[in-house]
N, C-alpha and C positions, 0 to 999 in steps of 0.2 A: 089271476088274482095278483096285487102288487105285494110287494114287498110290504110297503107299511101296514096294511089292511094282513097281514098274517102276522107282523109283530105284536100288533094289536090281540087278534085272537090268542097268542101266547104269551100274555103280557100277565094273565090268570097263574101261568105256572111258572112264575117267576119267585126265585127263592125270598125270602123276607122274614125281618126278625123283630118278636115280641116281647117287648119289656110291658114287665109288672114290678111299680113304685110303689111303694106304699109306708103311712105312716101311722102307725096300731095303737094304741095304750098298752104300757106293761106297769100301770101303777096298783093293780092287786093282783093275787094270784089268777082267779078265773082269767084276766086280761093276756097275762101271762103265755097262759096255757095257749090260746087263743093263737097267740100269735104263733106259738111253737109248731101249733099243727097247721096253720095257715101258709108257711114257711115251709115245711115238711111237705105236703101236698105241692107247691111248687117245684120242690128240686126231684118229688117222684114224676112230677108231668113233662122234667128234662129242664128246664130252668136252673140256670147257673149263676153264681151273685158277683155281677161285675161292681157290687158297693153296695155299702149297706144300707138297706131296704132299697136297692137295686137290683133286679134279675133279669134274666134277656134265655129267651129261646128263639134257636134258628128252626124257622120252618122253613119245609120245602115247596111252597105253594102258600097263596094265598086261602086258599080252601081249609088245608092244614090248619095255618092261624088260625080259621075261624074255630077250627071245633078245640085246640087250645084257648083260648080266647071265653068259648061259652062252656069249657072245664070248669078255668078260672072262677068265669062267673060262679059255678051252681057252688065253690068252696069257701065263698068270700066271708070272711070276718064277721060275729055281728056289729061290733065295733072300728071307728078309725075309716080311715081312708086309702083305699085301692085306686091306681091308675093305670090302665093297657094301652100302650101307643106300639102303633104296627111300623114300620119303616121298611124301606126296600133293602136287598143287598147292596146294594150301590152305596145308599146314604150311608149304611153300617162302614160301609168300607172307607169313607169321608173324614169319618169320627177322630178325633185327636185325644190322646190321653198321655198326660202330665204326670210327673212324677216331681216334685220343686220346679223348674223351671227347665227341666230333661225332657225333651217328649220320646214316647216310648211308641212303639209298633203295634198298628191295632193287631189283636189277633185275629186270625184266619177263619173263615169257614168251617167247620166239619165237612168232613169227607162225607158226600153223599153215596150213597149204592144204587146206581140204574138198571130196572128190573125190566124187561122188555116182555 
């Protein structure tokens, strides 16, 4: 078997990270509410807020993504708009982030734990 043709087969459990964008109504209370536990329910499914209505989780596989990904879905708002984009580690690793005209250092990976 070559090389390429195995990178390929392991190209599945390659790490990759899921942002959830979103932009809710908070202009009455129920909306409110809405969004608190819409919000809530992200950061218990491990989602961290790199901005606001900005959230990113690192998954360990593409597989992972997906059953975060169809969590997301089954919690969605009934209100407003929800967006899920998946990117690779690599592209995460690309990302540039500003501060005025300072750039700062993306942050790192979590420490993954390999279970054999």
């Amino acid at each position: 078997m070559s090389g390429t043709t195995e990178n390929r087969n392991l190209s599945g459990y390659r790490a990759v990270w899921l942002f959830a964008m979103f932009d809710l109504p908070t202009d009455t209370k129920r909306a409110r509410k809405d969004y608190t536990i819409f919000r809530k329910r992200l950061m218990k499914d491990g989602f961290a807020m790199v901005q606001y209505s900005v959230y990113v989780r690192h998954c360990a596989s593409e597989e992972n993504a997906q059953v975060h990904y169809k969590r997301v879905k089954g919690f969605l708002p009934p209100e407003g708009e929800v967006r899920l984009l998946q990117i690779t580690d690599k592209q995460y690793g690309r990302m540039e982030i500003f501060w005025g005209k300072k750039r700062k250092p993306t942050p790192a990976a979590p420490k993954q734990l390999e279970l054999f």
